[in-house]
C-alpha positions as CSV (number, residue, x, y, z in Angstrom):
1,X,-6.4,-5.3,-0.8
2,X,-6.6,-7.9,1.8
3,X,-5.9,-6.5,5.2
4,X,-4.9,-8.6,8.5
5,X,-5.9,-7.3,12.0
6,X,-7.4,-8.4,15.4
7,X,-9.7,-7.2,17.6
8,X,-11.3,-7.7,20.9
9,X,-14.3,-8.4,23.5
10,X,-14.4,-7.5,26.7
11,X,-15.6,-10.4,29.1
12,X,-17.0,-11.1,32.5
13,X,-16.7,-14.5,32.4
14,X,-14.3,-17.3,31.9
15,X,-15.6,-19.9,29.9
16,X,-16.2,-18.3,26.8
17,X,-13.5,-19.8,23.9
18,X,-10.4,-17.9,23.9
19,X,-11.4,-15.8,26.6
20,X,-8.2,-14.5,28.9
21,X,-6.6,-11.6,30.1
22,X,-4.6,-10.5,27.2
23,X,-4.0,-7.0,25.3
24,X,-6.9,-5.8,23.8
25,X,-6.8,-2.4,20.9
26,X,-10.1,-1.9,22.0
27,X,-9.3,-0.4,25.2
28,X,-5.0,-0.4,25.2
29,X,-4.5,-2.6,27.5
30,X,-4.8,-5.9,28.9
31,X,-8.4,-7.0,29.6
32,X,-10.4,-10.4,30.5
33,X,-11.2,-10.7,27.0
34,X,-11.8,-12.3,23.2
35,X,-9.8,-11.8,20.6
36,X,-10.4,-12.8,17.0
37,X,-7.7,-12.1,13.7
38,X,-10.4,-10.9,11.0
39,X,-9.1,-10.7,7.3
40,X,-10.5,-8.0,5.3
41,X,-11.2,-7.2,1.6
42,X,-11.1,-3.5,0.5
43,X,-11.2,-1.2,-2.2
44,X,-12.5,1.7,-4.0
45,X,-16.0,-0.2,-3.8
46,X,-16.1,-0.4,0.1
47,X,-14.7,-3.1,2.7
48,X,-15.8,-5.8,4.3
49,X,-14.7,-8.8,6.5
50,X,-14.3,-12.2,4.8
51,X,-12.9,-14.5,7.0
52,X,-12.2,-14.6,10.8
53,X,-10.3,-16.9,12.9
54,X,-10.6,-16.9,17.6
55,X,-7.2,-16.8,19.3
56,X,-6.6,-19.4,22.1
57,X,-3.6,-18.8,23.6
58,X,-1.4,-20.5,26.2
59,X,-4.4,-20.4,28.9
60,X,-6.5,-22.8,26.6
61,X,-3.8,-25.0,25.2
62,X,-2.5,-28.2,27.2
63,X,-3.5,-32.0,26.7
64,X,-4.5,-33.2,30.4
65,X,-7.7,-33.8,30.9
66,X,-9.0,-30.6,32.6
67,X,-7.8,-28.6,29.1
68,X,-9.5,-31.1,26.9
69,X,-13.2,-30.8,29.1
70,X,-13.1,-27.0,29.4
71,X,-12.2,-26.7,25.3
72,X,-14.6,-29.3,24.6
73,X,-16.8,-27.3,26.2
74,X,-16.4,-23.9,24.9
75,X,-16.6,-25.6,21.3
76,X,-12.9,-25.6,20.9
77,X,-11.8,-28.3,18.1
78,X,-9.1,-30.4,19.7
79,X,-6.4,-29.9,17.4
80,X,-6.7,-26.2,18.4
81,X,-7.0,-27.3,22.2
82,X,-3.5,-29.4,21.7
83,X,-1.0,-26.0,21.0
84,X,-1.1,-22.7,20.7
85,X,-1.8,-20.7,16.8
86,X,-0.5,-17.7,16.8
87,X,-1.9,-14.7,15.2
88,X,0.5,-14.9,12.2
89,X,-0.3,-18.3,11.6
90,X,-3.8,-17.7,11.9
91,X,-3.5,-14.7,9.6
92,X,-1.8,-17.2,6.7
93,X,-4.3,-20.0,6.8
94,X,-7.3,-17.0,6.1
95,X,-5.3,-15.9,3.3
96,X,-4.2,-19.2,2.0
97,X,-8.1,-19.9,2.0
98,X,-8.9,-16.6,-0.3
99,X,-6.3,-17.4,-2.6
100,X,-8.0,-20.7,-3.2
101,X,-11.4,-19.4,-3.3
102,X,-9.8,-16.9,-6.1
103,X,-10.2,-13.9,-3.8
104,X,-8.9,-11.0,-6.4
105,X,-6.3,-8.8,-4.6
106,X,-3.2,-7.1,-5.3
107,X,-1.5,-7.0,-2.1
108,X,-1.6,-8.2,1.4
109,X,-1.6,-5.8,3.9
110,X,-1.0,-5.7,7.7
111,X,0.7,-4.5,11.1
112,X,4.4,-5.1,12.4
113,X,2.7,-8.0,14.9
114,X,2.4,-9.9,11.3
115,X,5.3,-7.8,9.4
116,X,7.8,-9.5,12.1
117,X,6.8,-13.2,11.1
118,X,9.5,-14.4,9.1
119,X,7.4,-17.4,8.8
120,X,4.1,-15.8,7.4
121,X,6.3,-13.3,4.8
122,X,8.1,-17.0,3.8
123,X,4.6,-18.4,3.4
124,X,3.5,-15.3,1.5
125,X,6.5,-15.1,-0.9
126,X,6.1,-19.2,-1.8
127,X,2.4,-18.2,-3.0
128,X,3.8,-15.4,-4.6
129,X,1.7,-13.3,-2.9
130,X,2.3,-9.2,-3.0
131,X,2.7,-7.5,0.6
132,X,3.5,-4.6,2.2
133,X,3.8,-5.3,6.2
134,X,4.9,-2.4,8.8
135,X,8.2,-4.0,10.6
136,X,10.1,-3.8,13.7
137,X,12.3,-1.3,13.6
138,X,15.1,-4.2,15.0
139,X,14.1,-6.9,12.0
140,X,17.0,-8.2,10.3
141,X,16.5,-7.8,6.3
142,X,18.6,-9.4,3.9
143,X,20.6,-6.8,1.7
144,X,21.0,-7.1,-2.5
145,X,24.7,-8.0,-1.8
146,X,24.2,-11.0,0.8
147,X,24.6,-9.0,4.2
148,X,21.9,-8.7,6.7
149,X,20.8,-5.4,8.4
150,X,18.1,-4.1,11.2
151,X,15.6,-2.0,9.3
152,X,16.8,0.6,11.5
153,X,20.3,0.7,10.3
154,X,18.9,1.0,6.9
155,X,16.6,4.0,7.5
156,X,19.1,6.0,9.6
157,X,22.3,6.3,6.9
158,X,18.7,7.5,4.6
159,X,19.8,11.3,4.5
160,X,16.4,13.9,4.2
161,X,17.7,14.8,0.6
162,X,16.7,11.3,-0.7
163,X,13.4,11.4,0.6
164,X,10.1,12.3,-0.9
165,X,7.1,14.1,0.8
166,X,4.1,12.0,-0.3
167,X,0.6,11.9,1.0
168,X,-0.6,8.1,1.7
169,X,-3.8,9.0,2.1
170,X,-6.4,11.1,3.6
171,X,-7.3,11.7,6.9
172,X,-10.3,13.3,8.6
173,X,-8.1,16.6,9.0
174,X,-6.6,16.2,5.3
175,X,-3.9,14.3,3.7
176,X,-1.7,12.4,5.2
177,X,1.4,13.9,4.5
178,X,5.0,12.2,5.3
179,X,8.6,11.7,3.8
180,X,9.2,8.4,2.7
181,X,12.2,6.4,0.6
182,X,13.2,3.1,-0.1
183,X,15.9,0.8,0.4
184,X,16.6,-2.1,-2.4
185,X,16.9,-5.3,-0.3
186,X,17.6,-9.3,-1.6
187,X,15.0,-10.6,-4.4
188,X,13.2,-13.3,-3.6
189,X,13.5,-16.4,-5.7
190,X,10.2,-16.2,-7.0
191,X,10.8,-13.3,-9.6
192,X,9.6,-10.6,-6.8
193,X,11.6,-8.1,-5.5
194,X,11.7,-7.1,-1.8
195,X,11.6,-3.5,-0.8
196,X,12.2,-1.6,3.0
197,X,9.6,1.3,2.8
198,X,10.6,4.2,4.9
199,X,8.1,6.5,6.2
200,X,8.8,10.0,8.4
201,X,7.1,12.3,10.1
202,X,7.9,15.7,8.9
203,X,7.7,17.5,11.6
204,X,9.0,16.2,15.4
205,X,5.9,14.5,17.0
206,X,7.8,11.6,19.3
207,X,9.8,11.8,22.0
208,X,13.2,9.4,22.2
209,X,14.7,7.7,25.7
210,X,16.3,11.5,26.1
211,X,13.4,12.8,26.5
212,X,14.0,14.6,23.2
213,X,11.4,15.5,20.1
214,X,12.1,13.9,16.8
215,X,10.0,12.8,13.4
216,X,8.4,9.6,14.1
217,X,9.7,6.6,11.5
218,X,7.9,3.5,10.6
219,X,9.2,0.8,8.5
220,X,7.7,-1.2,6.1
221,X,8.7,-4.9,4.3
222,X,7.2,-4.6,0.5
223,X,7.7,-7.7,-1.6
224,X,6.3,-6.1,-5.1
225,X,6.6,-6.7,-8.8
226,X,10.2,-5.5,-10.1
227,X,9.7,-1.8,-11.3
228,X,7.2,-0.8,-9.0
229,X,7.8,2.6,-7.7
230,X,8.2,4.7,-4.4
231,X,4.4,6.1,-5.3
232,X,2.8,2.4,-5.7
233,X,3.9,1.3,-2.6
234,X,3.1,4.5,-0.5
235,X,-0.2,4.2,-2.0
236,X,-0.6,0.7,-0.8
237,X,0.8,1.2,2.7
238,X,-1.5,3.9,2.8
239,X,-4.6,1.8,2.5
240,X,-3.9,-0.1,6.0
241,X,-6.7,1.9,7.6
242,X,-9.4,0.6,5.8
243,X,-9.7,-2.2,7.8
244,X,-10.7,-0.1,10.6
245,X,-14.2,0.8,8.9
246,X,-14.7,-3.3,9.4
247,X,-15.1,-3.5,13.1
């Protein structure tokens, strides 16, 4: 698997690259801080991180002269001093890099941050690469018939007799148990089939706007071989988490 997350260093300071106050996962919020987009190989064998891309964002891009001599002095390159890459994009040009240096993987894996690029899964499906990609629960999917739909309409007219209690993978308190089903969407012109993975809790653990308790759902973008089943892709939406053992 290849696997697509960020992480973060808290700083003091102000002129290391990248550094600004932006949201950090280290601590959950916003911090003075670096943050880097790491691509990671796993499998059975262990993990490991392969490739590694900084963030700039807006407070380092600009072309007057005060950007230019505070990037040129943090080490910045100037084509990344000139505009802003965003995570995403970052995220594609590390994988576009393993699959010419014949990386072996069978799919990509990553949050809904990179799951909600429409640009990176377009990128993706042109190399014919396989992914599975958590989603906003308010990204418009293209249905088998030519309609468009939010994920969330999809998953909500799923009734609980369709679904299938599968674990995804263990945990440090056991398996990770949830319901899950799937939801055909529009093939891809590249021979690969695109599939809405839908995964419940199975018991309430969220609370909604009403203050009520109901089964968390997540939503996941799979663009798969045809005739891959509900079990491959739980399997490989399950193996997300391995990137965590990276950092």
């Amino acid at each position: 698997m290849l696997i697509a997350d960020e992480t973060g260093d808290i700083k003091k300071g102000t002129k290391s690259a990248g550094v600004a106050r932006q949201y950090t996962g280290v601590t959950g919020q916003v911090e003075n801080a670096q943050v880097s987009v790491h691509l990671s190989y796993g499998s059975s064998r262990g993990r490991a991180i392969i490739d590694r891309e900084l963030y700039a964002g807006q407070h380092w891009a600009g072309r007057d002269e005060e950007h230019r001599r505070r990037c040129e002095e943090a080490g910045i390159p100037e084509e990344r001093a000139r505009t802003v890459v965003t995570k995403p994009e970052l995220a594609q040009r590390m994988v576009e890099r393993a699959l010419a240096a014949g990386v072996p993987f069978t799919y990509f894996l990553a949050d809904e941050l990179y799951g909600g690029s429409r640009s990176l899964r377009a990128r993706l499906e042109e190399h014919q690469v396989r992914y599975v990609m958590a989603v906003p629960k308010n990204e418009v999917l293209p249905l088998a018939d030519g309609r468009t739909q939010e994920a969330r309409q999809l998953w909500a007219r799923v009734p609980q007799t369709l679904m299938e209690r599968r674990s995804c993978a263990d945990g440090t308190k056991g398996p990770r148990t949830y319901d899950f089903a799937t939801v055909h969407l529009a093939d891809t012109p590249h021979g690969l089939a695109r599939t809405l993975l839908i995964r419940r809790s199975t018991v309430p653990n969220k609370k909604n706007k009403n203050g009520e308790l109901v089964c968390e759902v997540a939503c996941f973008l799979c663009h798969h071989a045809p005739g891959t089943t509900l079990a491959g892709l739980v399997i490989a939406a399950g193996q997300r988490w391995m990137v965590e053992e990276t950092f």
